[in-house]
C-alpha positions in Angstrom: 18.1 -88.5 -61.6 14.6 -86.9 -62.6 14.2 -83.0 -61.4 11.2 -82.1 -59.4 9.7 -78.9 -60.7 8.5 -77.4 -57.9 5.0 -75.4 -58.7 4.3 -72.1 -59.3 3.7 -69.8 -56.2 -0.1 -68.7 -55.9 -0.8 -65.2 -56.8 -3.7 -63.2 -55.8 -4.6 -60.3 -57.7 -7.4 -57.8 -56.4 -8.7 -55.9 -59.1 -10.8 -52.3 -58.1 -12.6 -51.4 -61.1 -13.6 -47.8 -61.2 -13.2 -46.7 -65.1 -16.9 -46.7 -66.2 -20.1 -44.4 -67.4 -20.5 -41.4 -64.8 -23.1 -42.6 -62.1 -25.9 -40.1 -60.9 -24.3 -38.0 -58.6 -22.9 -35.2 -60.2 -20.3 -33.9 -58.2 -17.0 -32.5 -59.3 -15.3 -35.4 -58.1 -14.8 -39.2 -59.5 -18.0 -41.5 -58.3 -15.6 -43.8 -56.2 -14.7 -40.9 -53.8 -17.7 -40.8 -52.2 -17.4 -40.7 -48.7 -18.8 -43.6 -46.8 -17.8 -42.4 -43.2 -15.7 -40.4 -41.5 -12.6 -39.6 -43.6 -13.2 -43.5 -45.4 -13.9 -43.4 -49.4 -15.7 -45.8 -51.1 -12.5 -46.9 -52.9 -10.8 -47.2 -50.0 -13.5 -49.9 -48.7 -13.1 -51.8 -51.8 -9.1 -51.6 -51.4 -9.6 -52.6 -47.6 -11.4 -55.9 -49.3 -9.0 -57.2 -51.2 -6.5 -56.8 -48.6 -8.2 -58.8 -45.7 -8.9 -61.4 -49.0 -5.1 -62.1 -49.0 -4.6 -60.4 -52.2 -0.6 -60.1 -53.1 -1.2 -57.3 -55.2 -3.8 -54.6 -55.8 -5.0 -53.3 -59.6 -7.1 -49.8 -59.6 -8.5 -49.5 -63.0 -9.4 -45.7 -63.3 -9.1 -43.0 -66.2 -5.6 -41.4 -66.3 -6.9 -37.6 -65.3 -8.6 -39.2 -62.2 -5.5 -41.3 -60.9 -3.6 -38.8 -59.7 -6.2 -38.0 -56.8 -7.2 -41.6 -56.1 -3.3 -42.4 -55.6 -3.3 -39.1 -53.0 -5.7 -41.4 -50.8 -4.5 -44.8 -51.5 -0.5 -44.0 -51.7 1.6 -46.8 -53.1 0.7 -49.6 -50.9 -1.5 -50.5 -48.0 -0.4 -53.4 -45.4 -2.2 -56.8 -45.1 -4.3 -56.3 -41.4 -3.5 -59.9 -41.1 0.3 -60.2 -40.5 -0.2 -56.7 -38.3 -2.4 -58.6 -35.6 1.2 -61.4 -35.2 2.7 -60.0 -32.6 4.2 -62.7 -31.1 6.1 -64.0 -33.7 9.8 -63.6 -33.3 11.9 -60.4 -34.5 10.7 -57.0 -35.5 7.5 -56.0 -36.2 8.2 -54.2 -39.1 9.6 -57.4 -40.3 6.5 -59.4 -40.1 4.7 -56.7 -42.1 3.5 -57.2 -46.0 2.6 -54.9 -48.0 0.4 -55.1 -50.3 1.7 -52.8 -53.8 -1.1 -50.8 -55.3 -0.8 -50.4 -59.1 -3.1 -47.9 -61.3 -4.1 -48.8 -64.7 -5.8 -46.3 -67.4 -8.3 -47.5 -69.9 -7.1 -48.2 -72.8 -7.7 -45.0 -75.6 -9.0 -47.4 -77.9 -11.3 -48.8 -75.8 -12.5 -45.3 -73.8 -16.3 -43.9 -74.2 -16.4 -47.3 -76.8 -16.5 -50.4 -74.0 -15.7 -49.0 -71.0 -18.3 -50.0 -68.3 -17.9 -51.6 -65.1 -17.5 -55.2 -65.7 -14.8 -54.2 -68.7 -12.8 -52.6 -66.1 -12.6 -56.0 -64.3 -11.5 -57.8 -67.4 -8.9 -55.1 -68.4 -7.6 -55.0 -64.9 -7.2 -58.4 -65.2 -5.6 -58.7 -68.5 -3.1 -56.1 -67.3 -2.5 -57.4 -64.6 -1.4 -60.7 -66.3 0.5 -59.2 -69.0 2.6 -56.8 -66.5 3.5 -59.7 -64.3 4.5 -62.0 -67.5 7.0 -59.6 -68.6 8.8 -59.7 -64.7 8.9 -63.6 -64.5 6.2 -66.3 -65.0 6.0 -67.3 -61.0 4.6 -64.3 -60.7 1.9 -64.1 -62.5 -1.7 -63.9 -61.1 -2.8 -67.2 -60.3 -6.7 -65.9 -59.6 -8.1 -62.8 -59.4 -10.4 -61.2 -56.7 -12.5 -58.1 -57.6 -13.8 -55.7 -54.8 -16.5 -53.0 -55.7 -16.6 -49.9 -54.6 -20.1 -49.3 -55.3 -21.2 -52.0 -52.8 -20.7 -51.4 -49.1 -20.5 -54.2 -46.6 -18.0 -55.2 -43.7 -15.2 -56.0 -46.2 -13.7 -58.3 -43.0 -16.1 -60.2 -43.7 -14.1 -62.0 -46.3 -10.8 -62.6 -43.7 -12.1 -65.8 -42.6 -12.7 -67.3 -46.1 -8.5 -66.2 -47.2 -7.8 -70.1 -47.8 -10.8 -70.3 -50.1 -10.3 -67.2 -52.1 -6.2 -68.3 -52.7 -7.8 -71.7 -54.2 -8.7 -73.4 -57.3 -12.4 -72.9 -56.1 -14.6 -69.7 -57.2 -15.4 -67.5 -54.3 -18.6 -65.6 -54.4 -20.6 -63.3 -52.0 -24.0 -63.1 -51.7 -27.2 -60.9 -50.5 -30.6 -62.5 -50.4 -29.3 -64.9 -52.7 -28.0 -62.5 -55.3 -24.4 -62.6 -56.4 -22.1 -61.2 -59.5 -24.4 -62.5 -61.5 -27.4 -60.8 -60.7 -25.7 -57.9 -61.6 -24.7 -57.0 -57.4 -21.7 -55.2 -56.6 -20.4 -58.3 -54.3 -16.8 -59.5 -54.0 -15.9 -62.4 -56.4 -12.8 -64.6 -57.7 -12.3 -66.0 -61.4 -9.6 -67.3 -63.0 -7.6 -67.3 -66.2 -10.1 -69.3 -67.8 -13.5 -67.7 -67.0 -11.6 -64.6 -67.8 -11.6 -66.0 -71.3 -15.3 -66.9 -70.8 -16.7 -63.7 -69.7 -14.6 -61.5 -72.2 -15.7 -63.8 -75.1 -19.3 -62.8 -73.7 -18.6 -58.8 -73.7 -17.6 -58.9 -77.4 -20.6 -61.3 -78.6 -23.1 -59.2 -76.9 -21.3 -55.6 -78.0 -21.9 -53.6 -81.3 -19.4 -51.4 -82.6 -20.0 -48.8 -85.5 -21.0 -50.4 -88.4 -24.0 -52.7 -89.0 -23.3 -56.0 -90.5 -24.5 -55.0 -94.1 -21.6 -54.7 -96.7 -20.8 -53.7 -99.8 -19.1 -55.6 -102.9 -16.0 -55.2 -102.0 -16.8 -56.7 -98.3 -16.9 -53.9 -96.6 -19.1 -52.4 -93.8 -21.2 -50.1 -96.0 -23.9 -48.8 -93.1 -23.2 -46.9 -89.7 -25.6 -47.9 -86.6 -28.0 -45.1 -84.9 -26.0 -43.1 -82.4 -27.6 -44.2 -79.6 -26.6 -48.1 -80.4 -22.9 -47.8 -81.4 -20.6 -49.1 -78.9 -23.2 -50.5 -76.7 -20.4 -52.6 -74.5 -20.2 -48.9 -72.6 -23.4 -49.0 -71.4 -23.4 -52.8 -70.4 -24.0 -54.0 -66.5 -22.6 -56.7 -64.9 -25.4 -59.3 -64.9 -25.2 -58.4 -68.8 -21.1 -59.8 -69.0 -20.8 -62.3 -66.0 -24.2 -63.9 -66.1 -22.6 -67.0 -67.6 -20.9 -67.3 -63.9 -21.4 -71.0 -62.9 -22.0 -71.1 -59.1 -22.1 -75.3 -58.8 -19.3 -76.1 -56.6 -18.3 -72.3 -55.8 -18.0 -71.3 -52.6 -20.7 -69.1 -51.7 -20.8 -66.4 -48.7 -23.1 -64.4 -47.4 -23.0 -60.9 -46.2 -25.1 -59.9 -43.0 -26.3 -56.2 -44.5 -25.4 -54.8 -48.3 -26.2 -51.5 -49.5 -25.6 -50.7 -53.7 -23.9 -47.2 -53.2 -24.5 -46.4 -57.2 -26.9 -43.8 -56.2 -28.1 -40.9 -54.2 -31.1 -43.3 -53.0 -28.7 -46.4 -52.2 -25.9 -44.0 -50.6 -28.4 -42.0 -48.5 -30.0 -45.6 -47.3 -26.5 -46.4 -46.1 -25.7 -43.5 -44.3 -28.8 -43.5 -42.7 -28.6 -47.3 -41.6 -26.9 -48.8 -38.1 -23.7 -50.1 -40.5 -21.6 -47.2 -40.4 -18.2 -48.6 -41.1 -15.4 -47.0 -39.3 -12.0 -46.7 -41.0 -9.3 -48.8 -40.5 -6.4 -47.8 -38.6 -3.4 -45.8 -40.2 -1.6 -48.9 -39.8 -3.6 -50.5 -42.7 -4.7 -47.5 -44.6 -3.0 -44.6 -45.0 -0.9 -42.6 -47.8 2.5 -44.7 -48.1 5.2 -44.0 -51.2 8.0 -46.3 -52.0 10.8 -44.7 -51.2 13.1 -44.2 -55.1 15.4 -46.1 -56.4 19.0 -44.8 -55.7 17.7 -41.6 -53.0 
């Protein structure tokens, strides 16, 4: 009698990036705490998106001396708004919630103030995210990943109707005017293991390290680059590492109103528009621990 392996639960892991080159505002706190509305952060927002995505788990990529106060807002967990709105499924509500766990990931020291922009935040979230899954069990590990910005502001709802898609084998993309990812937009997208390979391959053709390519006779780097062009990965934007996305046969959304919150102009734009967005309830978002092992 031949065994039926049964296949491999899907995983969806959001990743928030938010390690990266200091932005333009200048204030004593990280970029990504920027408010966007009353008593609602821009990391929040992006959070709030990967949860109506259908994400099982949530990766915040951030420097280790700024985690401490983005896990004051975020907590340990938020709870998926979807399986709040069943009420009339049978037993206790507390039993038909699921929480989504919220993990924080530092930058590599290796790879701080050398390649640590924006889009290698994705990658490293993702890579983590894999590797720290692999050791618990491999039916765990991410099937896809889904990365929400929080230096793009839109109705992150907007992305609980398309759940099936996103949990798929199909590449989910949002758009504005036609411009995705690969424009270099801060809009929602999904990859898998595979164009995780492709875009990474991508950041390390295109990045420059210390040493030119001139040697000596021995073989070895001889001549150190200008200042200004060492490391260059750290200064790279997305359309720079994800402009090799394909979008034939992706499933492509588009958002109603977007606003690039990297900024003051972009941010003040926003807060002077009619899209205010409104924070969810304390039901979805609010400062949660897990309670310790053996208390």
């Amino acid at each position: 009698m031949t065994q039926v392996s049964k296949p491999r639960p899907f995983h969806l892991a959001g990743i928030v990036p938010v390690a990266g080159q200091p932005l333009d505002f200048n204030f004593p706190w990280h970029d990504c705490l920027q408010p966007i509305g009353h008593d609602y952060l821009a990391v929040e927002r992006a959070v709030v998106e990967c949860a109506y995505a259908g994400c099982k788990t949530i990766w915040v990529v951030c420097h280790d001396d700024m985690q401490p106060l983005i896990r004051y807002r975020l907590g340990d967990y938020v709870q998926d708004p979807v399986y709040l709105s069943r009420h009339k499924d049978p037993g206790f509500i507390s039993e038909n919630r699921r929480p989504i766990p919220i993990h924080y990931v530092p930058i590599h020291p290796k790879d701080r103030d050398r390649r640590d922009c924006l889009a290698w935040s994705v990658l490293y979230g993702a890579n983590v995210a894999h590797w720290v899954s692999r050791q618990i069990s491999k039916w765990v590990c991410p099937s896809r990943f889904y990365t929400a910005f929080p230096y793009g502001l839109y109705d992150p709802q907007i992305v609980r109707p398309h759940r099936r898609d996103i949990s798929s084998l199909t590449t989910f993309y949002l758009s504005h005017d036609n411009k995705t990812i690969i424009d270099g937009e801060y809009l929602g997208f999904s990859f898998d293991p595979e164009e995780f390979k492709k875009y990474r391959r991508n950041l390390r053709a295109k990045g420059t390290g210390m040493w030119t390519s001139k040697v000596d006779e021995r073989g070895y780097p001889c001549e150190k680059l200008p200042v200004e062009e060492r490391y260059s990965a750290r200064h790279f934007s997305l359309d720079t590492v994800f402009e090799c996305a394909i979008l034939d046969g992706a499933k492509v959304v588009e958002t109603p109103w977007y606003y690039r919150a990297d900024n003051w102009e972009g941010l003040r734009k926003y807060l002077g528009s009619e899209n205010l967005l409104d924070k969810p309830s304390k039901d979805i978002l609010s400062y949660h621990e897990y309670n310790r092992i053996g208390e």
